[in-house]
C-alpha positions as CSV (number, residue, x, y, z in Angstrom):
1,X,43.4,191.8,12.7
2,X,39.8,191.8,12.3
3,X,37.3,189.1,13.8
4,X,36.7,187.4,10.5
5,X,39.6,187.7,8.7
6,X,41.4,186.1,12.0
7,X,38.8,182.9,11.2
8,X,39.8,183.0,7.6
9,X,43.2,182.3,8.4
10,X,42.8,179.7,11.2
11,X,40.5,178.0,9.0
12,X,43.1,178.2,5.7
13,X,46.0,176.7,8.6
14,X,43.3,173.7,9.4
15,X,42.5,173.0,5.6
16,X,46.5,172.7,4.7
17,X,47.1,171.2,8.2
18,X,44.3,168.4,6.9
19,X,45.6,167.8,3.3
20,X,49.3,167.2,4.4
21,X,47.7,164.7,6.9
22,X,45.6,163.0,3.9
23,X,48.9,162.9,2.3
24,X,50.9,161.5,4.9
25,X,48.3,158.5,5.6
26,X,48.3,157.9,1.9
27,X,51.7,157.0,1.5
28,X,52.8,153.7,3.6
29,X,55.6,151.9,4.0
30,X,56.3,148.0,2.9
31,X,55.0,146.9,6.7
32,X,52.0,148.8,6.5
33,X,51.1,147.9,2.8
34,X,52.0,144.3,3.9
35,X,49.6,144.9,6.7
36,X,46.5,146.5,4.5
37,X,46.4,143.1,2.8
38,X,46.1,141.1,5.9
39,X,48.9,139.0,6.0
40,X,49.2,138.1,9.5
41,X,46.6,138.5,11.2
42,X,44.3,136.0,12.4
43,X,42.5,133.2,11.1
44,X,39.7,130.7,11.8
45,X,39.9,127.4,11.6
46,X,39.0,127.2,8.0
47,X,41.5,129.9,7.3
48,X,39.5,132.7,6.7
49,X,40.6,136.3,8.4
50,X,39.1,136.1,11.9
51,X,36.7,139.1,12.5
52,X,35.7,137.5,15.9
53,X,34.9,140.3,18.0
54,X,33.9,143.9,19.5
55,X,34.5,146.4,16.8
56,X,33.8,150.2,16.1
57,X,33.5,152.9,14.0
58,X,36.0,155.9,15.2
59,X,34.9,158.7,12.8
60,X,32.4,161.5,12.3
61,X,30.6,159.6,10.0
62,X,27.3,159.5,11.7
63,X,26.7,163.3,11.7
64,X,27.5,163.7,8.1
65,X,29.2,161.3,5.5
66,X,30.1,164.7,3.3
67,X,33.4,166.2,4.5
68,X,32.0,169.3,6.8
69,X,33.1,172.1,9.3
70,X,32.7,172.1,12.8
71,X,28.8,173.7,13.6
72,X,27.7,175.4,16.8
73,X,25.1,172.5,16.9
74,X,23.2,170.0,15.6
75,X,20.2,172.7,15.1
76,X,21.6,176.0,14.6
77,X,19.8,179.0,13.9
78,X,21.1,182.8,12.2
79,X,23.0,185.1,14.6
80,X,24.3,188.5,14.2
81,X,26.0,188.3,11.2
82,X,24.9,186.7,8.1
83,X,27.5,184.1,7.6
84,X,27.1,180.2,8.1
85,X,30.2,180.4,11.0
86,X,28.2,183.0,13.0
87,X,25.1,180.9,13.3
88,X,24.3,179.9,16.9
89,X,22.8,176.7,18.4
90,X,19.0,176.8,18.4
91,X,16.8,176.4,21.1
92,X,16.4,172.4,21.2
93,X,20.4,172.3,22.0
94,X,21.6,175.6,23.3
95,X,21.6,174.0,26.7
96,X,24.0,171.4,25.7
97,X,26.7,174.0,25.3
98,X,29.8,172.5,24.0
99,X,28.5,169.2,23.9
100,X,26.3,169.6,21.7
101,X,28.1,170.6,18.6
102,X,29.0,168.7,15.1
103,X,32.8,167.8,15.5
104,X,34.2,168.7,11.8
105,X,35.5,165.8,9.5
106,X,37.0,165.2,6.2
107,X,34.3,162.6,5.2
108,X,34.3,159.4,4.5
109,X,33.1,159.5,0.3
110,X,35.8,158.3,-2.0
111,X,36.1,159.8,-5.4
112,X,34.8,163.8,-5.5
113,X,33.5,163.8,-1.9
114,X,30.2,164.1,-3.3
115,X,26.8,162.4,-3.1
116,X,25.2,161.9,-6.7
117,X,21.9,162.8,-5.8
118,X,19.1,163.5,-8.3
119,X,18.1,166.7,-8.3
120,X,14.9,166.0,-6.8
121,X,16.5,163.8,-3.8
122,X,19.0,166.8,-3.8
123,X,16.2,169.1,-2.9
124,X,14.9,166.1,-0.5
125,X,18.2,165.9,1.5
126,X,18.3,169.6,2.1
127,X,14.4,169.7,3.7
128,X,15.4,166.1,5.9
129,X,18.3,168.7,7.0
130,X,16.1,171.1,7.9
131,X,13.6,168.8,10.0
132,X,16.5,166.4,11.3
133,X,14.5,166.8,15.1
134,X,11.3,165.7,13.1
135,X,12.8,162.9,11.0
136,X,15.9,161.2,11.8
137,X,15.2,157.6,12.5
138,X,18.0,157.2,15.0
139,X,16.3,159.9,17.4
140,X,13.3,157.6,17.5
141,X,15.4,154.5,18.2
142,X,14.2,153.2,14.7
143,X,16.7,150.7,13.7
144,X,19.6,152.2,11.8
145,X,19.5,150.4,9.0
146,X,23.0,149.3,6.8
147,X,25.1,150.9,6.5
148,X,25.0,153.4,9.6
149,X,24.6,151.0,11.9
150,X,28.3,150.4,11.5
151,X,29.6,153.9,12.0
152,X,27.1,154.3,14.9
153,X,28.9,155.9,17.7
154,X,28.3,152.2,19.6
155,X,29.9,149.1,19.7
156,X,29.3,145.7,17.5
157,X,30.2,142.7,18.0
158,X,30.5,139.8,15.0
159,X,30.4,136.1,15.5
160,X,32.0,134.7,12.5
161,X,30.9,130.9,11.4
162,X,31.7,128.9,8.5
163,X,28.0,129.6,7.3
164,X,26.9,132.7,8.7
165,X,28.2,136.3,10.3
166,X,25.9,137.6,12.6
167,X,26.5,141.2,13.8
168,X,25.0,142.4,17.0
169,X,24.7,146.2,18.0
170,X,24.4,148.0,21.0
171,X,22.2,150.3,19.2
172,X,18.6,149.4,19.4
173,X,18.9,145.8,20.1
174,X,19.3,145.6,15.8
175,X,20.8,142.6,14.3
176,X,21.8,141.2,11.2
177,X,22.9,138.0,9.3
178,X,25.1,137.6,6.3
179,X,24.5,134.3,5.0
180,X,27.5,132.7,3.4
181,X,25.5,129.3,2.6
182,X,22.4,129.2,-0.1
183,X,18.8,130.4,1.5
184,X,15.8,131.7,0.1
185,X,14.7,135.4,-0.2
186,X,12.4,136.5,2.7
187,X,9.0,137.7,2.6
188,X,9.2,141.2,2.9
189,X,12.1,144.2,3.5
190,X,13.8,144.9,6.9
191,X,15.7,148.0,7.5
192,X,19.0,146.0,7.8
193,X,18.1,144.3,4.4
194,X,18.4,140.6,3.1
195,X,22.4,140.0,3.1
196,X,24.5,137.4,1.0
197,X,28.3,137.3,1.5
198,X,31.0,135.9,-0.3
199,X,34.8,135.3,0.3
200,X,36.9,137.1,-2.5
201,X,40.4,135.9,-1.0
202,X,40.8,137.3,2.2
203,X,37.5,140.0,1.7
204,X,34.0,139.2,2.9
205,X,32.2,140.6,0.3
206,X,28.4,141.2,1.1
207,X,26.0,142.1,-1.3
208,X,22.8,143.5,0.6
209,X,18.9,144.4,-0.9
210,X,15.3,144.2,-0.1
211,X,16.1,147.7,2.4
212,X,13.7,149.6,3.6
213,X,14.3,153.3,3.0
214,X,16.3,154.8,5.7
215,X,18.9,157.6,6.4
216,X,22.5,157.0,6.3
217,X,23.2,159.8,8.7
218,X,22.2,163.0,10.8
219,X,22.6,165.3,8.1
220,X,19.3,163.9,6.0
221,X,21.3,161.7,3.6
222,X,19.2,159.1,2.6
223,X,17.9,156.2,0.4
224,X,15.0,154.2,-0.9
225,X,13.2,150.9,-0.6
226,X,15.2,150.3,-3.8
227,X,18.9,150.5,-2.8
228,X,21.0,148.0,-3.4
229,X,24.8,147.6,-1.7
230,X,28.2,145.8,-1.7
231,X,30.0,145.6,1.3
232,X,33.4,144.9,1.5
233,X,35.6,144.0,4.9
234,X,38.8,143.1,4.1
235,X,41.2,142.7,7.3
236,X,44.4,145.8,8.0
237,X,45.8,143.7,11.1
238,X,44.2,141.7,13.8
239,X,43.1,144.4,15.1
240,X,41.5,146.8,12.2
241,X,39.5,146.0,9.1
242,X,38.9,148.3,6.2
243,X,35.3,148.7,5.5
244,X,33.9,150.3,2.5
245,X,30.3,149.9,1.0
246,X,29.2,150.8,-2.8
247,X,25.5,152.4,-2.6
248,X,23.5,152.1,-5.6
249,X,19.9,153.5,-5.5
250,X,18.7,154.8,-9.1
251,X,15.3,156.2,-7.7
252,X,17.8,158.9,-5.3
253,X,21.4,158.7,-7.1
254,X,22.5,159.2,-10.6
255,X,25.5,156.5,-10.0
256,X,26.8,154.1,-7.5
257,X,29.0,155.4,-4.6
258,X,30.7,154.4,-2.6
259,X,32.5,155.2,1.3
260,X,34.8,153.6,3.2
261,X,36.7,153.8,6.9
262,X,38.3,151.4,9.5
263,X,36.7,149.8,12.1
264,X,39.0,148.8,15.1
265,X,38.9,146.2,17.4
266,X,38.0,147.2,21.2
267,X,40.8,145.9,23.3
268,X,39.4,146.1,26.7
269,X,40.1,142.4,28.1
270,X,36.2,142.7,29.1
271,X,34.7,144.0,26.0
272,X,31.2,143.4,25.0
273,X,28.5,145.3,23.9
274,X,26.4,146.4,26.5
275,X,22.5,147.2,25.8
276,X,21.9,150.4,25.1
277,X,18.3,150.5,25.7
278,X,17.1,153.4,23.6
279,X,13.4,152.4,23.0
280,X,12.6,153.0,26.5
281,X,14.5,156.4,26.2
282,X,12.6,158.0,23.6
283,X,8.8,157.4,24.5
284,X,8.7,160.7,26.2
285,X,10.5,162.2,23.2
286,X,7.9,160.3,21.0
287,X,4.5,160.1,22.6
288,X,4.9,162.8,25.3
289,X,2.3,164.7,24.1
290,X,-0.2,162.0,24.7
291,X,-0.4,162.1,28.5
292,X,-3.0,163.8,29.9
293,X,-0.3,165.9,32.1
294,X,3.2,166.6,30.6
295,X,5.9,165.4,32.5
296,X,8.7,167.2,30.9
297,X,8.1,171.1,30.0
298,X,9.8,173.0,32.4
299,X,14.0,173.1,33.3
300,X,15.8,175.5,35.6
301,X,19.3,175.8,35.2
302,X,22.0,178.2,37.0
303,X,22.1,180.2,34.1
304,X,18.9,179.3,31.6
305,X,15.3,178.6,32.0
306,X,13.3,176.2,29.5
307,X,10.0,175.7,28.9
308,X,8.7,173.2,26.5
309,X,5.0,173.7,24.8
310,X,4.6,170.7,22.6
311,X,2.2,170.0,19.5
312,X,0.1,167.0,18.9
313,X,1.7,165.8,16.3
314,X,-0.2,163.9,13.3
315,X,-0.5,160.1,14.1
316,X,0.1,157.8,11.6
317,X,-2.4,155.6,9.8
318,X,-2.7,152.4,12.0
319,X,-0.3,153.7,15.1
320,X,-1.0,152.8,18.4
């Protein structure tokens, strides 16, 4: 059997293999429906679900919300042949080897899969794809922004009051408050938004605006300074919550959307989130190029040699 009708039929197998594993987790017994409406887990004193704690994304949401095949790597560039499979990691991440490939997922859209993007954000996506190195916020250590900060591949932890949820991440030092009690608007936007929640029975219900435009992943998917989103977390067991977020935007998207996923308790008896101090990791990556003498632009390997020529790149109006 040839090379690439072998890969046409292992990737057929993994496609069914998928959908009767869609199936399956679709169809739940009595305890597990019992279950996906909370009814036992935990409670706080005033009897709401108690979402006290370290909790985390376990998906591949991060790299790309749209269900997508496993990639060479995050930057990939045309090999021999001329078909998306054969393309091969580009320079920025050939040395990563394995490790630095896009794990495949089914996604995390309901509905279609799809994204409802204008045709003019369409075409926007596509060129953030194309300049992710250049562009994504998280390589900079920018703050996330909701709703990827939840699907980050780090830890969060909430501290639930009768008033207010705060929600610390590992990820950038970034924070955010859902206020439950009756507060004015702020002054201006924040990536992580102005956040109001809500108890619909045993659902937080948060209803987030005044965003700043952000990504909501590594593949370019984005939105403006004039989304507007629901949030939802609505308790599985003590130890899982289902999590799903309506995205409205009518300056990028030609509807509301929406995705959802579990998050999942970390059960180490020492959990916490540890800082993940990324700012201080990137300033080479960012301003580099401003030293007089580089410090990274060579690497010698066993098997590869690097060099790194950079560009001075254009500095923003008012930057430092």
């Amino acid at each position: 059997m040839k090379a690439g009708a072998m890969r046409s039929l292992i990737a057929a197998v993994a496609i069914a293999a998928a959908a009767v594993a869609i199936a399956s987790f679709g169809t739940r017994t009595s305890g597990q429906a019992a279950q996906a409406n909370g009814q036992g887990a935990r409670r706080t004193a005033d009897g709401k679900p108690d979402f006290n704690g370290v909790w985390q994304a376990l998906n591949e949401a991060n790299w790309d919300l749209q269900a997508h095949a496993a990639r060479a790597g995050a930057v990939t560039q045309p090999g021999i042949y001329p078909y998306d499979y054969a393309r091969v990691p580009a320079a920025p991440v050939l040395a990563l080897g394995a490790a630095g490939g896009v794990p495949a997922s089914v996604g995390v859209i309901e509905g279609d899969g799809q994204i409802p993007y204008t045709p003019a954000a369409a075409a926007t996506r596509q060129d953030n794809a194309a300049h992710w190195i250049d562009r994504d916020p998280e390589l900079k250590c920018y703050v996330p922004g909701t709703p990827r900060t939840m699907y980050l591949a780090h830890p969060f932890q909430i501290v639930q009051g009768t008033s207010k949820v705060q929600i610390d991440f590992a990820f950038a030092n970034a924070a955010r408050t859902i206020h439950l009690d009756a507060v004015d608007d702020p002054p201006a936007d924040t990536a992580m938004g102005f956040s109001r929640g809500r108890w619909e029975g045993d659902t937080l219900v948060v209803d987030s605006t005044q965003l700043q435009g952000n990504w909501l992943d590594r593949a370019g998917n984005f939105y403006s300074e004039t989304a507007h989103m629901v949030e939802r977390f609505t308790p599985i067991s003590n130890d899982a919550i289902h999590y799903d977020v309506t995205i409205e935007d009518p300056a990028v998207f030609t509807r509301p959307w929406k995705i959802s996923m579990p998050l999942y308790r970390r059960l180490e008896p020492n959990a916490q989130v540890l800082e993940y101090p990324c700012v201080e990791f990137v300033e080479e990556f960012l301003y580099g190029d401003a030293r007089k003498k580089q410090l990274v632009k060579h690497w010698e390997g066993d098997t590869i040699v690097i060099d790194i020529t950079r560009r001075m790149r254009p500095r923003q109006v008012g930057e430092r």
